[in-house]
Every structure is written in structure tokens, then in C-alpha cells.
Rosetta silent file (secondary structure, phi, psi, omega in degrees, C-alpha in Angstrom):
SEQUENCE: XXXXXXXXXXXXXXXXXXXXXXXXXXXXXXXXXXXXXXXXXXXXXXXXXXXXXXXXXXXXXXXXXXXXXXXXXXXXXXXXXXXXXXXXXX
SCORE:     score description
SCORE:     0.000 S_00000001
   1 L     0.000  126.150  179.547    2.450  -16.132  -40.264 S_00000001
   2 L   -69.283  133.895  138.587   -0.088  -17.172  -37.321 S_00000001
   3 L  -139.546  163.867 -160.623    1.468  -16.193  -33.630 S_00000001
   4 L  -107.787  158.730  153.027    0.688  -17.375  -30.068 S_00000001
   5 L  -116.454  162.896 -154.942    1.567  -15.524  -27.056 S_00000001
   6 L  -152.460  133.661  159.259    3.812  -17.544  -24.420 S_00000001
   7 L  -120.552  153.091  177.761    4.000  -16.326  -20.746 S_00000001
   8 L  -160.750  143.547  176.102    7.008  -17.238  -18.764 S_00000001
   9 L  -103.264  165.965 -161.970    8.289  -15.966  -15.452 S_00000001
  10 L  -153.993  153.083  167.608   11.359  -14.733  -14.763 S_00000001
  11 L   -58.832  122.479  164.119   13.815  -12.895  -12.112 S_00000001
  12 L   -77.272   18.916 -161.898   12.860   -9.274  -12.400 S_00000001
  13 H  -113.016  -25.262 -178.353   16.268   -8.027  -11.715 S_00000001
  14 H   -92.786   -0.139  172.497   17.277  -10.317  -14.867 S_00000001
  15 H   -80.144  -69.167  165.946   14.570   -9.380  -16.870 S_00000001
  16 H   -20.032  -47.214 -160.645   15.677   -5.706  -16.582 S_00000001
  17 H   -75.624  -35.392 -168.580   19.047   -6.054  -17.334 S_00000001
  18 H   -58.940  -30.576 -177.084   17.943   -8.510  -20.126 S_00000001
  19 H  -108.173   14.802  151.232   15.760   -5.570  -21.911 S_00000001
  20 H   -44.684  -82.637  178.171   18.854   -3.518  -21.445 S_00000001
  21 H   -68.527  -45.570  162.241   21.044   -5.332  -23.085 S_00000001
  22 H   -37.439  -65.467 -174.989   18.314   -6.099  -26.326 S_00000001
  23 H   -40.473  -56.453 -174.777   17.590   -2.279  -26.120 S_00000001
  24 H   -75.375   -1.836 -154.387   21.194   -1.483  -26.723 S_00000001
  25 L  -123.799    5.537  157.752   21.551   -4.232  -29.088 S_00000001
  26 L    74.415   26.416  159.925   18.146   -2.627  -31.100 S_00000001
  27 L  -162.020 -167.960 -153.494   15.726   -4.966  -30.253 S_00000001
  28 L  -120.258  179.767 -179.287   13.202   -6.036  -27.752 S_00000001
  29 H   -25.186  -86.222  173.851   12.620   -9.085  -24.927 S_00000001
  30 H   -19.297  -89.362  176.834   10.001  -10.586  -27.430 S_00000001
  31 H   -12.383  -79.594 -165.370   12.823  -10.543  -30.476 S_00000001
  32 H   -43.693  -70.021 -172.417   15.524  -11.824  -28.735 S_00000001
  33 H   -53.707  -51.801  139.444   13.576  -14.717  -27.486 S_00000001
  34 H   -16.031  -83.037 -175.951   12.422  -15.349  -31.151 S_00000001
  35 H   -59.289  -25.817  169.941   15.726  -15.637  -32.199 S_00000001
  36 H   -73.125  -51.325  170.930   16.691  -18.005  -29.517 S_00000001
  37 H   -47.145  -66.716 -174.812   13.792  -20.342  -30.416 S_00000001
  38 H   -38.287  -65.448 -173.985   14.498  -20.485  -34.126 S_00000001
  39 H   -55.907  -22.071 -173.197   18.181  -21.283  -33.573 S_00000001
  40 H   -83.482  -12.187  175.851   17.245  -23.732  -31.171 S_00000001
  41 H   -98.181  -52.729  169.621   14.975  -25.422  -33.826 S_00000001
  42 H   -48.162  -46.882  170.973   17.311  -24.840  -36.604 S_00000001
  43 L   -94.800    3.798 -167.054   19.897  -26.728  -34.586 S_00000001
  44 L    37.239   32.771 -171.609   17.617  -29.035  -32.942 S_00000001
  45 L  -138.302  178.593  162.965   19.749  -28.404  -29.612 S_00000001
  46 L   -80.880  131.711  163.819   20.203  -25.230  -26.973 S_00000001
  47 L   -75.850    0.898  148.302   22.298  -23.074  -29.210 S_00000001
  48 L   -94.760  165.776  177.524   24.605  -22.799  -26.006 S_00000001
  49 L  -101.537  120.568  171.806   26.484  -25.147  -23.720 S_00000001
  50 L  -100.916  147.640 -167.319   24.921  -25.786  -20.460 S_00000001
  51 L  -156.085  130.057  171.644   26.762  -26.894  -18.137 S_00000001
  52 L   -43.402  -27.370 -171.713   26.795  -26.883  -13.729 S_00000001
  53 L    68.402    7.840 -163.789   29.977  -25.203  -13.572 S_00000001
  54 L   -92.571  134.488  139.493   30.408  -27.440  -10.802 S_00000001
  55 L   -55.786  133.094 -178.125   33.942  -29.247  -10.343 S_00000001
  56 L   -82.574  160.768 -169.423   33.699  -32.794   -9.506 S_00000001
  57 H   -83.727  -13.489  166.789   35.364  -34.585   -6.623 S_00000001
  58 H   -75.423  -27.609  175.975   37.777  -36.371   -8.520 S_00000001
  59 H   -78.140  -26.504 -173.569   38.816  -33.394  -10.465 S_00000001
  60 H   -86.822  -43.502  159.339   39.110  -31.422   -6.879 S_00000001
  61 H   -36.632  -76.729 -177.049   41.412  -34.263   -5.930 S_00000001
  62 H   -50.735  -74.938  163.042   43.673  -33.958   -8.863 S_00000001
  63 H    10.113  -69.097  148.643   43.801  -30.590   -8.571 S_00000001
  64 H   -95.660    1.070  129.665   45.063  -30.633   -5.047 S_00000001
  65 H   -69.417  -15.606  164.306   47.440  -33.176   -5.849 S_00000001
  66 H   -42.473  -81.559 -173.467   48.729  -30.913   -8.849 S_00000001
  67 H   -15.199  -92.827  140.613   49.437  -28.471   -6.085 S_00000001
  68 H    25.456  -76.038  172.994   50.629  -30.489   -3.644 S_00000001
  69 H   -86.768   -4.710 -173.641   53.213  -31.938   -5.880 S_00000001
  70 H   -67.478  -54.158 -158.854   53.703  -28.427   -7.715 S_00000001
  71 L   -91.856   20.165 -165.718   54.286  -27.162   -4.289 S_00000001
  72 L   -96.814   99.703 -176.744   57.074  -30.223   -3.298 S_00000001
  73 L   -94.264    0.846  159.571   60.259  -29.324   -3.588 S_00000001
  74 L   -91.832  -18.134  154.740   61.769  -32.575   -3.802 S_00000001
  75 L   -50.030  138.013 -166.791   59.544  -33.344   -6.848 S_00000001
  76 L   -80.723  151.851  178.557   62.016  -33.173   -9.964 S_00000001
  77 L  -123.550  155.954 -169.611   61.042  -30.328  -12.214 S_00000001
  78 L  -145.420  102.719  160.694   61.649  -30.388  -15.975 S_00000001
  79 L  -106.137   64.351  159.335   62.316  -27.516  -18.581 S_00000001
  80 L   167.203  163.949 -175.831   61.710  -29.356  -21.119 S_00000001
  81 H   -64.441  -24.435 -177.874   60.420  -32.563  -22.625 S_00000001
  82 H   -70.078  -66.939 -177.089   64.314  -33.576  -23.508 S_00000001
  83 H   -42.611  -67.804 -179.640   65.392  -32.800  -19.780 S_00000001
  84 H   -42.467  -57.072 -167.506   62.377  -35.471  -18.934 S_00000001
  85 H   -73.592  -43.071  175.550   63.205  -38.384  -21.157 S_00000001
  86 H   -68.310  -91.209 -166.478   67.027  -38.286  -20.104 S_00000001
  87 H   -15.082  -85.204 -141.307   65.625  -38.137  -16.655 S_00000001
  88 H   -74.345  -22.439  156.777   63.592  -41.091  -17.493 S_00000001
  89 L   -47.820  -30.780 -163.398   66.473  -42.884  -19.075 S_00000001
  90 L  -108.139    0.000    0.000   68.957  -42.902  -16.589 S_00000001
């Protein structure tokens, strides 16, 4: 098998930690990253979910109307799905 070398920069405080965690896990930067490409070829995706982590403002709405009405004490409360539907009955 032919190989290349690939430079890539990186945060050195995350590189560190990063040839930590390979070291205890018995292998090195170089490996690891190897194994990410292949799966990432093999699955023809990121073998993870990326995602912003950011809530949106419509979700930060509902949210604080959950609350809101969570925190309402003249909103009817229900323990149970039974309790509801007679409620919704009468």
C-alpha cells in the first residue's frame, strides 16, 4: 500500500489531550485518524452526527411556554391519559 502524508492544524491543547486519549486507547494521532477516514469512506458520510447544538427560536419559545404553562396553576393537570379524555368529554 502507497501512503501520502497530510498536514492539518489543530488546537494544541486538543491535540494533547487527543494523543492522550489514543495513547491510553493503544494507538497513536496518525491511527486514529486512519480509522476515522476509512469509516468515513466505508460509510460514505461523517461516521458521527454533527450538529450546532444550538436551540432554535421557535424551540426557545415552546420551551418557555412549556414552563410558563407548567408553572400556571390554574392550568388543569392530568395523571393520566384517562383523567384527560373525561376531562375532554365533559
Amino acid at each position: 500500500m502507497t501512503t501520502t502524508n497530510l498536514t492539518i492544524r489543530i488546537d494544541s491543547g486538543i491535540k494533547a489531550e487527543a494523543e492522550k486519549l489514543f495513547e491510553d486507547l493503544g494507538m497513536s494521532i496518525s491511527t486514529a485518524f486512519n480509522i476515522f477516514l476509512r469509516q468515513a469512506v466505508r460509510m460514505q458520510s461523517i461516521p458521527f452526527t454533527i450538529s450546532r447544538g444550538i436551540t432554535n427560536r421557535a424551540t426557545i419559545a415552546a420551551m418557555r411556554e412549556a414552563e410558563r404553562i407548567a408553572d400556571d396553576p390554574s392550568v388543569p393537570s392530568f395523571s393520566s391519559r384517562e383523567d384527560l379524555v373525561r376531562s375532554l368529554e365533559s
